[in-house]
C-alpha positions as CSV (number, residue, x, y, z in Angstrom):
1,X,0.0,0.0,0.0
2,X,1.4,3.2,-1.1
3,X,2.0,6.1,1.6
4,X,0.6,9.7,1.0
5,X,4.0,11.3,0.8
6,X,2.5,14.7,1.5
7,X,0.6,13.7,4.1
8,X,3.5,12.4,6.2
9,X,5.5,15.4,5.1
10,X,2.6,18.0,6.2
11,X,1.7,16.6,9.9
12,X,4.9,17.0,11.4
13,X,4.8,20.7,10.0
14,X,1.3,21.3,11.2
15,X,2.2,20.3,15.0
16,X,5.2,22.7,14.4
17,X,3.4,25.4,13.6
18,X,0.5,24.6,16.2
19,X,2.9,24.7,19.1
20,X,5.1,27.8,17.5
21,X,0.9,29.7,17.4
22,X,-0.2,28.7,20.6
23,X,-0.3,29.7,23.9
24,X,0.3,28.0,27.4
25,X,-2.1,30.7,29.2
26,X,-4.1,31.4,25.8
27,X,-4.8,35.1,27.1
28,X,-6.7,37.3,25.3
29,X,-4.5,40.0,23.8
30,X,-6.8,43.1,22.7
31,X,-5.6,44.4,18.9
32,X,-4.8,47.8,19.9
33,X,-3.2,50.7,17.6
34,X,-1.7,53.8,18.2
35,X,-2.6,57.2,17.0
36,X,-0.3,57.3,14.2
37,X,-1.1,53.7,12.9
38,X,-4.7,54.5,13.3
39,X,-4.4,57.8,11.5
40,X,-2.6,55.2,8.8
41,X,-5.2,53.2,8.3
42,X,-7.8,55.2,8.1
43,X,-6.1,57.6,5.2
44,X,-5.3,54.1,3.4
45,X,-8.8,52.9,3.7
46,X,-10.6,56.5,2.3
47,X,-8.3,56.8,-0.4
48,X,-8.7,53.1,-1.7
49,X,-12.5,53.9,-1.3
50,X,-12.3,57.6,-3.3
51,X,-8.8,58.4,-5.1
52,X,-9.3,62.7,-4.6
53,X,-8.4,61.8,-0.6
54,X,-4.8,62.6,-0.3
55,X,-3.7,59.8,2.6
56,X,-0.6,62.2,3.2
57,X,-3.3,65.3,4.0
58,X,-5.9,62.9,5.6
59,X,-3.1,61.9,8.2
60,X,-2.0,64.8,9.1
61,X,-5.0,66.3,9.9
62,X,-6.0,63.2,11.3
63,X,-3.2,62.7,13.8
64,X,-3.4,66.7,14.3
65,X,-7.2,66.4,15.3
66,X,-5.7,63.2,18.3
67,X,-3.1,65.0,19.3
68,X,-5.1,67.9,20.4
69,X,-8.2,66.0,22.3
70,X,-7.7,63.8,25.4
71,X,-6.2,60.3,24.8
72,X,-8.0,57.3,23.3
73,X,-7.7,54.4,24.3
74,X,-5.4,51.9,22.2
75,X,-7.8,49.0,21.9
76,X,-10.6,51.3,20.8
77,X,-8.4,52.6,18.3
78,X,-7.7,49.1,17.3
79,X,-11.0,47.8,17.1
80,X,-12.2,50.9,15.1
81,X,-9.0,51.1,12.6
82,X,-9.7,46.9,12.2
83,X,-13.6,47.5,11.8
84,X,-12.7,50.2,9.0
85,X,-10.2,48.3,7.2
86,X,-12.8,45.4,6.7
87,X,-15.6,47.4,5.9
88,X,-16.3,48.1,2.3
89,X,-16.1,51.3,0.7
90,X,-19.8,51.6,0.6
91,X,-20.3,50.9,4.0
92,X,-17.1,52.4,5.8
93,X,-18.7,54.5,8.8
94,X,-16.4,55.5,11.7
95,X,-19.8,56.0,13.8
96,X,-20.5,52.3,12.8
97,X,-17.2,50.7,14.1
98,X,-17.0,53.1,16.9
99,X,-20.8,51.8,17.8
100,X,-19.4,48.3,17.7
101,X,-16.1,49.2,19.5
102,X,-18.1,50.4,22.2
103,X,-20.1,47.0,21.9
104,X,-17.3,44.9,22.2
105,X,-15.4,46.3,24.3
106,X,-14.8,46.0,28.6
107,X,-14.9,49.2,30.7
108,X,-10.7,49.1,32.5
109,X,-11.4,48.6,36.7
110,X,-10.3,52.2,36.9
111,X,-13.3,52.7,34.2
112,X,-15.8,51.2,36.4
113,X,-14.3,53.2,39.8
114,X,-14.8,56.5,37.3
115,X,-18.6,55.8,36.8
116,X,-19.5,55.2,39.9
117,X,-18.1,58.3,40.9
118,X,-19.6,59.9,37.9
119,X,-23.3,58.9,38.5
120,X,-22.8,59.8,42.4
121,X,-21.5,63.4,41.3
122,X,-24.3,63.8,38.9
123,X,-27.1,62.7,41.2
124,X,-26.2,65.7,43.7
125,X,-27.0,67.7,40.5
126,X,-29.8,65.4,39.3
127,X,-31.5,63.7,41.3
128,X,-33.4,61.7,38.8
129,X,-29.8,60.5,37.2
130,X,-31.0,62.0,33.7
131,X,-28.2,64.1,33.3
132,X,-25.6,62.2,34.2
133,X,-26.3,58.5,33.2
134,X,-24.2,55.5,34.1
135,X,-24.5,54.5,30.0
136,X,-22.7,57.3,28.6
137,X,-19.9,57.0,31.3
138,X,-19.6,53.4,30.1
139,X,-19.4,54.5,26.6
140,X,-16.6,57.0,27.6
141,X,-14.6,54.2,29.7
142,X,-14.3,52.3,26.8
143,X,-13.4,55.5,24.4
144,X,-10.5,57.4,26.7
145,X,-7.9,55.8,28.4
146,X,-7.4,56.1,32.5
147,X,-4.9,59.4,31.8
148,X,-8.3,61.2,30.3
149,X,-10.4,59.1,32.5
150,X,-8.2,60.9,35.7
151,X,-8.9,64.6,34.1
152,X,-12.3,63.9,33.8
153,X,-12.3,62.5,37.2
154,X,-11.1,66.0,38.6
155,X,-14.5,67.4,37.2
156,X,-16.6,65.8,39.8
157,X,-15.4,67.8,42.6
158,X,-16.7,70.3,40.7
159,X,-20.2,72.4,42.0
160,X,-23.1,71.2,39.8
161,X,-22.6,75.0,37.3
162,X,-19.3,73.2,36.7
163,X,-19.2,69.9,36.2
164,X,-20.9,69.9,32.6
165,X,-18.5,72.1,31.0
166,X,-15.6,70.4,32.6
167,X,-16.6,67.1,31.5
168,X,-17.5,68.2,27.9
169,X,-13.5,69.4,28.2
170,X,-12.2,66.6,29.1
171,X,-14.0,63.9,27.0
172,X,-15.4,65.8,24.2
173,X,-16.7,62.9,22.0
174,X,-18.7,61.6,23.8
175,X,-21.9,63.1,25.3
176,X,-21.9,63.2,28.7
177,X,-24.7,65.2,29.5
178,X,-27.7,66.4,27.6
């Protein structure tokens, strides 16, 4: 009986590159991006989609626009820059993957420590915790990292004439308050 030669050949390579993939802890490493890489990615992706985007121009005002807002975080980045570059050219939205970064993504421990804090500082202004709801912090936990997370958190000291414009400072994409 004749012997697949490729067969033999291929599952000695296949355990070698099964151990040289794996894991022994099998974490979960989040795909995370920097500003610069996002910024890279995005310009690619708008002018494969429409050719009179200059990706040179796009990056710059791109990386211009991060550099002067408070810092995002680098998995939300990631999963947005990923969600774009998979997206078709018809259906590339940043509100889209940022709605399904937001989705997929955990709020950090310091995150969750910030919210609390958030909804307890907005129900001395509130009382009905309309102003200030425990979604929108969420949403901005998983959008700015713990350095803008810690600016923001300095807001909440703040009196109640205060604290919205402070917050809308310090975490201006995403809607805080009314």
């Amino acid at each position: 009986m004749r012997r697949p030669i490729f067969r033999d050949w291929l599952g000695p390579l296949w355990l070698l590159l099964g151990a040289a993939c794996s894991s022994g802890t099998d974490e979960y490493q989040p795909i995370t991006s920097t500003p610069d890489d996002y910024c890279q990615r995005r310009c690619e992706k708008a002018h494969a989609c429409t050719d009179s985007i200059n990706p040179a121009e796009c990056r710059s005002a791109c990386q211009s626009t991060l550099a002067t807002e408070p810092k995002l975080r680098a998995d939300f980045l990631g999963y947005v820059a990923g969600c774009v570059d998979s997206s078709s050219c018809g259906n590339t939205s940043i509100s889209k993957c940022t709605s399904e970064a937001w989705a997929q993504l955990s709020v950090s421990a310091y995150g969750q420590n910030f919210c609390s804090a958030f909804v307890a500082a907005g129900n001395q202004c509130d009382d009905t915790g309309a102003t200030y709801p425990e979604s929108a912090c969420f949403e901005a936990a998983k959008t700015y990292d713990d350095s803008a997370l810690k600016a923001a958190d300095d807001c909440l000291s703040k009196s109640c004439t205060e604290l919205s414009a402070c917050l809308a400072r310090t975490m201006p994409k995403v809607t805080l308050t009314p």
